[in-house]
C-alpha positions in Angstrom: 136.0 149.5 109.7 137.0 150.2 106.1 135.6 153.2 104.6 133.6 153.0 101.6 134.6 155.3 98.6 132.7 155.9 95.2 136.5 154.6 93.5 138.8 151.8 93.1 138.3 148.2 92.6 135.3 147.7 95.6 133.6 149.5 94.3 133.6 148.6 90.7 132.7 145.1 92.3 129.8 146.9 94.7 128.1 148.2 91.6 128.6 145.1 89.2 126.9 142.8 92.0 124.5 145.2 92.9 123.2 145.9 89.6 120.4 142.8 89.7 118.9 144.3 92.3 118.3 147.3 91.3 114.8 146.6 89.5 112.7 143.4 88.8 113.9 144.0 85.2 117.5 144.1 85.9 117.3 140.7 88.0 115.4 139.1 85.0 118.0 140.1 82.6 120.8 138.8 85.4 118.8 135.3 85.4 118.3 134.7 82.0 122.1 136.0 81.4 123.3 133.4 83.4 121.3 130.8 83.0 122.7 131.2 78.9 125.9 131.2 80.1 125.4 127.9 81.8 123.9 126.2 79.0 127.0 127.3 76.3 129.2 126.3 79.5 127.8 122.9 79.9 127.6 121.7 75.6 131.0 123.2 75.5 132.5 121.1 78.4 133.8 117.6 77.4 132.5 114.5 78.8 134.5 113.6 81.7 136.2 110.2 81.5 135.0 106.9 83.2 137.0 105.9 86.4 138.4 103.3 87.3 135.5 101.2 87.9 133.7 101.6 85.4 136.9 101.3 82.9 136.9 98.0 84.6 133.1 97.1 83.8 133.0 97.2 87.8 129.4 99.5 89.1 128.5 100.4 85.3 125.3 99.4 84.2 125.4 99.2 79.8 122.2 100.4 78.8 121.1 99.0 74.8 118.9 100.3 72.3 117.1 97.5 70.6 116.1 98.4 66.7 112.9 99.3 65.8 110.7 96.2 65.6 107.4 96.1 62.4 104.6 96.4 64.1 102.6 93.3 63.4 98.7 93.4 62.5 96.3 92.2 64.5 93.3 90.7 62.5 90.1 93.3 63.0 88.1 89.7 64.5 90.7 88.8 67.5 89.8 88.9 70.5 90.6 91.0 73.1 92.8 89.5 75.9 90.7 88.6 78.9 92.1 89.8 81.9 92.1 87.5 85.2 90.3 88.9 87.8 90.4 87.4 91.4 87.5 87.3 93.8 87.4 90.0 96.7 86.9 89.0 99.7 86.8 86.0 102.0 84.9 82.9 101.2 81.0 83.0 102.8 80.5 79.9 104.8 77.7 79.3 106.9 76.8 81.3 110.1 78.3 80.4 113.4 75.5 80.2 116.3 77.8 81.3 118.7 78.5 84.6 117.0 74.6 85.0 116.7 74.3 84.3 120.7 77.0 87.3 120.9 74.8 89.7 119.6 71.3 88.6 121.2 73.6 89.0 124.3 75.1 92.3 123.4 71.6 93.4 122.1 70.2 92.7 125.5 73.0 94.5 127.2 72.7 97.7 124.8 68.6 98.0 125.4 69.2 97.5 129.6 70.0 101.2 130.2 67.8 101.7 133.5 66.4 105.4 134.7 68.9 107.0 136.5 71.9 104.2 135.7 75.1 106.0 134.0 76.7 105.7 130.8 79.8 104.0 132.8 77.2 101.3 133.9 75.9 100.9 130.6 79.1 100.5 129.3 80.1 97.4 131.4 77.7 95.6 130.3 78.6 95.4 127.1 82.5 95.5 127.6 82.3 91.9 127.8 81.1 91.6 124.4 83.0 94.6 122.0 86.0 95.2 121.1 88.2 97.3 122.7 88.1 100.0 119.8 84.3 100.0 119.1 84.1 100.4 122.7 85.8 103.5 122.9 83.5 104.5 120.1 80.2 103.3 122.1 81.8 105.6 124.7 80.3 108.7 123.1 76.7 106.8 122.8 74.1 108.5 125.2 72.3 105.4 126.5 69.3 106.8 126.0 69.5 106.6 122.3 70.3 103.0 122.4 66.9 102.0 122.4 64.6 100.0 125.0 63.2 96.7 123.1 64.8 94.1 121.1 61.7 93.3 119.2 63.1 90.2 116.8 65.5 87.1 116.9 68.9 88.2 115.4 69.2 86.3 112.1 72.8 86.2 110.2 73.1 88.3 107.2 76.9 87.7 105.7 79.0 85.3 107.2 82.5 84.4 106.9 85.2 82.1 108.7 86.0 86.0 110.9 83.4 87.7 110.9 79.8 88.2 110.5 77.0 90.8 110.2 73.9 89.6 112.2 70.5 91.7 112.0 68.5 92.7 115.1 65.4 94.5 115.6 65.3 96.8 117.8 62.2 99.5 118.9 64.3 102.5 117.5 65.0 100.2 114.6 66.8 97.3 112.8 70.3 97.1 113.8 73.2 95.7 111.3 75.6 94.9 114.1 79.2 93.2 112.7 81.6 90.4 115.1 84.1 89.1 114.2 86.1 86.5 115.4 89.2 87.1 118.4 90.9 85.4 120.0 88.8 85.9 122.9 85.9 84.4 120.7 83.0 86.7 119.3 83.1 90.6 119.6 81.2 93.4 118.5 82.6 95.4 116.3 80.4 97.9 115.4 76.7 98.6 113.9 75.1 100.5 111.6 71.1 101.3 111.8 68.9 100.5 108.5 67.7 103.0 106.7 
């Protein structure tokens, strides 16, 4: 291992580099230094020459400045331009009676939670009529808060060519409960309780 003196051309380079570090003001100094020195470096260099392919007109995209154009006046009583808006959503269309039956069905399965029956039971009774997904939801339902009475017909509130939301009365309340059309036919999709 070489041995380190206080002379000769190491350490000259030892002290120059070491210099920025010796304070917070001598790195700041260091930094602004060289970023000058890159600046004066890079307006003095000359712009490189095209290759090849651009010499060519081959990869080089020609980029024009059009002249100014007069702004024209608009007269203070035009218009403003009307902007086209298009209609969200689907198209209503009337209510399919089979996707009411679904949630009569499913409303009968979600109030038949017996004493002493478990939530697994509960569950597949109404597997047949959800959705995989909101099932997984329904999963983390205690049956007991599910209700015990349908008291009302379900009666369509929306309806469109997928998917419907159908309102059931329930003893705990009314029930907004959505289908919508599989290819397995009608499936719950989820509810929300009235406020």
């Amino acid at each position: 291992m070489p041995i380190r003196t206080h002379r000769g051309r190491a350490a000259v380079y030892r002290r120059f580099w070491g210099w920025p570090l010796r304070s917070p003001k001598h790195l700041a100094i260091s930094l602004v230094v060289v970023g000058a020195a890159a600046t004066v470096v890079g307006l003095l260099l000359p712009e490189p020459p095209p290759s090849r392919n651009e010499a060519a007109g081959g990869g080089r995209t020609t980029s024009y400045t059009l002249p100014p154009q007069k702004s024209a006046v608009v007269p203070t009583t035009a218009k403003p331009p009307t902007i086209s808006v298009p209609q969200g959503g689907p198209t209503p269309t009337a209510p399919d009676p089979a996707g009411v039956a679904i949630v009569e069905k499913w409303g009968e399965a979600w109030v038949n939670h017996p004493v002493g029956a478990d939530r697994q039971q509960w569950l597949n009774g109404l597997r047949p009529l959800t959705t995989d997904e909101f099932l997984t939801e329904l999963s983390t339902v205690d049956p007991v808060n599910a209700g015990n009475v349908i008291t009302g017909a379900p009666a369509a509130v929306t309806s469109t060519e997928g998917s419907m939301v159908v309102r059931l009365p329930t003893d705990i309340g009314v029930l907004n409960v959505t289908v919508n059309r599989t290819p397995a036919g009608w499936r719950v999709a989820q509810y929300d309780k009235e406020g």
